[in-house]
N, C-alpha and C positions, 0 to 999 in steps of 0.2 A: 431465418428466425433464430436457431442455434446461436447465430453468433450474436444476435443481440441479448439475448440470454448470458452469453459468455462474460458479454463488455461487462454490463448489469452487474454480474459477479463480481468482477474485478474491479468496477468501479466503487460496490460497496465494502469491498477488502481493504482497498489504496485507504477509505476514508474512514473504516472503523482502524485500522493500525497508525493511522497520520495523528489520530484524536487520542490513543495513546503514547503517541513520541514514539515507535517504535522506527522509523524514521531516524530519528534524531537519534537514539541509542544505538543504534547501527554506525553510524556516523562517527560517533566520539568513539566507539570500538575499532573502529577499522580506518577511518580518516578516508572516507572515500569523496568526502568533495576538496 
């Protein structure tokens, strides 16, 4: 149960930071693709 709790987290972290580009500003700073 823990770990579905955990995913949970992390799934709505990935998509509240994807919805501010936080992704993509990572990206053009560092060139990591």
């Amino acid at each position: 149960q823990a770990d579905q709790v955990w995913i949970n987290y992390v799934n709505t972290w990935i998509k509240l930071k994807q919805e501010r580009g936080f992704f993509k500003e990572l990206d053009d700073k560092w060139k990591l693709n």
